[in-house]
C-alpha positions as CSV (number, residue, x, y, z in Angstrom):
1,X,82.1,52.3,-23.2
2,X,78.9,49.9,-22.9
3,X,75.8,51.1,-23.3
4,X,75.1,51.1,-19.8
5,X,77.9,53.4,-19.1
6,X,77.1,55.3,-22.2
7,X,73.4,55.7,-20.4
8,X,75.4,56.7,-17.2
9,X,77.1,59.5,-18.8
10,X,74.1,61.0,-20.5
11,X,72.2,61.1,-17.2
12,X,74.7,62.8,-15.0
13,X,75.8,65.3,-17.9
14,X,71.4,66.1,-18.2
15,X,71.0,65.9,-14.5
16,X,74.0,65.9,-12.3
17,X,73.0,64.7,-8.4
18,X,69.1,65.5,-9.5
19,X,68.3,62.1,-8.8
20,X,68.5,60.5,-4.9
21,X,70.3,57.4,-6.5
22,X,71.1,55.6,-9.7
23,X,72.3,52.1,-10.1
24,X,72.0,48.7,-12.1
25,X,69.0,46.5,-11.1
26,X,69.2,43.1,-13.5
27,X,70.5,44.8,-16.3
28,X,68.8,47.6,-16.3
29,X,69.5,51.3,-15.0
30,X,67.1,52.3,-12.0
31,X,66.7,56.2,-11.1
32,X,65.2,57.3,-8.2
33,X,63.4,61.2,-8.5
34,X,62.0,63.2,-5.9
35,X,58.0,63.5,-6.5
36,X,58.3,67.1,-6.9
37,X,61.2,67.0,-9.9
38,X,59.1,64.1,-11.6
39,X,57.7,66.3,-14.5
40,X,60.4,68.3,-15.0
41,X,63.2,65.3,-15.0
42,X,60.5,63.1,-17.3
43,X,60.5,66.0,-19.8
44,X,63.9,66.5,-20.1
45,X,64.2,62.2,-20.6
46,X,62.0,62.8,-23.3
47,X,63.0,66.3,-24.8
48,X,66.7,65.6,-24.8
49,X,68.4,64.6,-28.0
50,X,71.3,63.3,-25.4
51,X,68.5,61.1,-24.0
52,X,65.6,61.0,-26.4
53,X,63.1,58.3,-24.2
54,X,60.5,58.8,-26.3
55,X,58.3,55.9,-25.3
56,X,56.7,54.8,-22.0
57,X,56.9,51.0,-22.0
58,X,54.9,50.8,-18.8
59,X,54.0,52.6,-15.6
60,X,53.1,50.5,-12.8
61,X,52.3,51.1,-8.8
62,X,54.2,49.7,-6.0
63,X,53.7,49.1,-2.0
64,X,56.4,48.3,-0.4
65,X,54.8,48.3,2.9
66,X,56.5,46.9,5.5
67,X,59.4,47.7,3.3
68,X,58.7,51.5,3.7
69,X,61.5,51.8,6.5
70,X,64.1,51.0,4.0
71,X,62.8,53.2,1.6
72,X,63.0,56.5,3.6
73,X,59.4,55.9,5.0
74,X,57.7,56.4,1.8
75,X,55.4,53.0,1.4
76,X,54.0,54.0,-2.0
77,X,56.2,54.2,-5.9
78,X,55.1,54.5,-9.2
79,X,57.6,52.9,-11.6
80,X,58.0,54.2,-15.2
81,X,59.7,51.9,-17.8
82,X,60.9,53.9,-20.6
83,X,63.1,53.1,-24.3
84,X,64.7,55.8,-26.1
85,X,64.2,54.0,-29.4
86,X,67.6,56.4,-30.8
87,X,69.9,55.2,-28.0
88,X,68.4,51.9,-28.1
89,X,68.4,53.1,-23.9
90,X,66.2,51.4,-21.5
91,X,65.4,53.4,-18.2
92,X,63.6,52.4,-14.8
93,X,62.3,55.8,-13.2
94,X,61.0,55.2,-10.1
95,X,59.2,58.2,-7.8
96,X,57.8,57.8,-4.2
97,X,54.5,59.8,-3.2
98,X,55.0,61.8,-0.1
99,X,52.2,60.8,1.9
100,X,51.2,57.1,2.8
101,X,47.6,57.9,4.0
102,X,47.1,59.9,0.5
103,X,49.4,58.9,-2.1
104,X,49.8,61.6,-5.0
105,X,52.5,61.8,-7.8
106,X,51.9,64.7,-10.9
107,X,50.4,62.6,-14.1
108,X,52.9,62.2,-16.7
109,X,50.2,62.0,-19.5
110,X,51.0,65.4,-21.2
111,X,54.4,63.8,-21.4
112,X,53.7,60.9,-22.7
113,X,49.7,60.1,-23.4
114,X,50.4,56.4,-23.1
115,X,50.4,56.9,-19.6
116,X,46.4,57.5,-19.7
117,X,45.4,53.7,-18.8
118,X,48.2,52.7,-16.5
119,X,47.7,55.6,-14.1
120,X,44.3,54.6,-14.2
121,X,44.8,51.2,-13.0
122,X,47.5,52.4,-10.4
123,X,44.7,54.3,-9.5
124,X,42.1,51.6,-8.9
125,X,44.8,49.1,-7.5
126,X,46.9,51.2,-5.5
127,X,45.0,54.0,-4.9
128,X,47.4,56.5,-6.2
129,X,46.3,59.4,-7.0
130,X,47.6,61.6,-10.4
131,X,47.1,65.3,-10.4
132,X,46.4,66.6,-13.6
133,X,45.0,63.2,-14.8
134,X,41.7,64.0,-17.0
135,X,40.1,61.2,-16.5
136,X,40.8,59.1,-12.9
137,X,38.5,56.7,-12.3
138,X,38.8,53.1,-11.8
139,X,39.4,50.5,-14.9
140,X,39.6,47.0,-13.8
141,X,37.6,46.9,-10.8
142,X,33.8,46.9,-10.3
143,X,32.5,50.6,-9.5
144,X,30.8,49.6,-6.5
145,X,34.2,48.1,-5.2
146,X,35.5,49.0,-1.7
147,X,39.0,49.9,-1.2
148,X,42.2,48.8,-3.6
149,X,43.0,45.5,-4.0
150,X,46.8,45.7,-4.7
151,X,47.5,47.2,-1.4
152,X,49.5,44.8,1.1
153,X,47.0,45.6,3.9
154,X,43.6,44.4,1.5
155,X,41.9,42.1,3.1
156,X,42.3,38.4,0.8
157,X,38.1,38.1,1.0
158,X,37.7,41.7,0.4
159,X,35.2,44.5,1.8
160,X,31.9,43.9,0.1
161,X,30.6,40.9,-2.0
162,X,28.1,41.4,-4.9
163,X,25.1,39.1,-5.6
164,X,22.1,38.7,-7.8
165,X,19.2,38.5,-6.1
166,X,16.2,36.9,-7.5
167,X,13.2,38.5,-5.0
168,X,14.4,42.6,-6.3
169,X,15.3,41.5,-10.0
170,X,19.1,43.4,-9.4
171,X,22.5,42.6,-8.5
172,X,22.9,43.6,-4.8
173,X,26.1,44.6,-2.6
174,X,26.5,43.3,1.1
175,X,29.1,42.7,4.1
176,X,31.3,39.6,2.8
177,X,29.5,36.3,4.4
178,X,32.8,33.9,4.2
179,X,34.5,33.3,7.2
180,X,38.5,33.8,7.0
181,X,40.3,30.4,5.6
182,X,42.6,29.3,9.0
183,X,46.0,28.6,6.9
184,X,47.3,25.0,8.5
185,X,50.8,24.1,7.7
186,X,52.0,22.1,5.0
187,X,53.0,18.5,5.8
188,X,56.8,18.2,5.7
189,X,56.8,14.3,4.9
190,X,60.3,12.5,6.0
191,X,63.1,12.5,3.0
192,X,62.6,8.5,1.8
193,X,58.5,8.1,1.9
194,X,58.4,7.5,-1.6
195,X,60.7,4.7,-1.1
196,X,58.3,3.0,2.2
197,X,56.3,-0.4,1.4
198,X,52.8,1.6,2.6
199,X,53.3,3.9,0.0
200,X,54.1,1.4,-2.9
201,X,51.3,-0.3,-1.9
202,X,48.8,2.9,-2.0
């Protein structure tokens, strides 16, 4: 058996139908868990000698927003990429909060502590919200920042703009001042301009 179907095996022995699908995604095995089975399925992943995934690569957010309908109406994920360093076993885990107005998904940080940071910046991106996190609060973003910037619906000039102003000695926050850029369509020249005499002649 390849390791993939070695990987196949070892999931549906540990979980049977526990996950809502499983299937290759370029080259690599992607499971789908219900937000409410997300601690107990990421312990057994790590726990298991069958499984052993004993390192989080990377946890990331995703909006899928107008995407949601195909995703059973769930607009918000939280992807963990994880290596079980025994099996040499890579694994895609992917959860979907239950609510779009409020995302929320259990913290996997007693799980695996590496997860500390990058529910952090889900956090400030995405707005995700991890229960049981000890420390949530943003990392990338300015603290005075409005909204999170990763979501489809952000605005591309943003909420609030910050400035230094000279007369109070402080940086200041205000409305955004630029008007929205009007997009204007790129030029689609004819196949041969290159080729013209106006163009040789520049």
């Amino acid at each position: 058996m390849s390791r993939i179907e070695n990987l196949y095996a070892a999931l549906e022995s540990a979980f049977g139908g526990r996950f809502s699908s499983v299937k290759t995604e370029l080259g690599e095995v992607t499971a789908i868990v219900a937000a409410q089975d997300l601690i107990a399925v990421v312990t057994a992943l790590r726990d298991d000698p069958a499984l052993a995934f004993s390192q989080l690569i990377d946890l990331c957010g995703v909006d899928y927003s107008a995407y949601a309908a195909e995703r059973d109406g769930a607009r918000y994920a939280v992807v963990y990429h994880l290596l079980s360093l025994k099996h040499n076993w890579r694994l895609r885990l992917r959860a979907f909060a239950r609510e779009d107005d409020f995302p929320v998904l259990d913290s996997v940080i007693d799980v695996w502590p590496a997860a500390n940071w990058y529910e952090r910046e889900a956090f400030d991106f995405y707005g995700i919200v991890f229960t049981g996190h000890p420390d949530l609060r943003r990392l990338l973003t300015d603290y005075g920042f409005v909204g999170h910037p990763f979501r489809k619906d952000f605005p591309l000039s943003g909420n609030v703009e910050m400035r230094y102003d000279p007369d109070q000695q402080r940086v200041i926050y205000q409305p955004v001042s630029i008007e929205p850029r009007e997009i204007t369509p790129r030029i689609i020249r004819e196949e041969n301009y290159a080729d013209s005499e106006g163009f040789r002649k520049g």
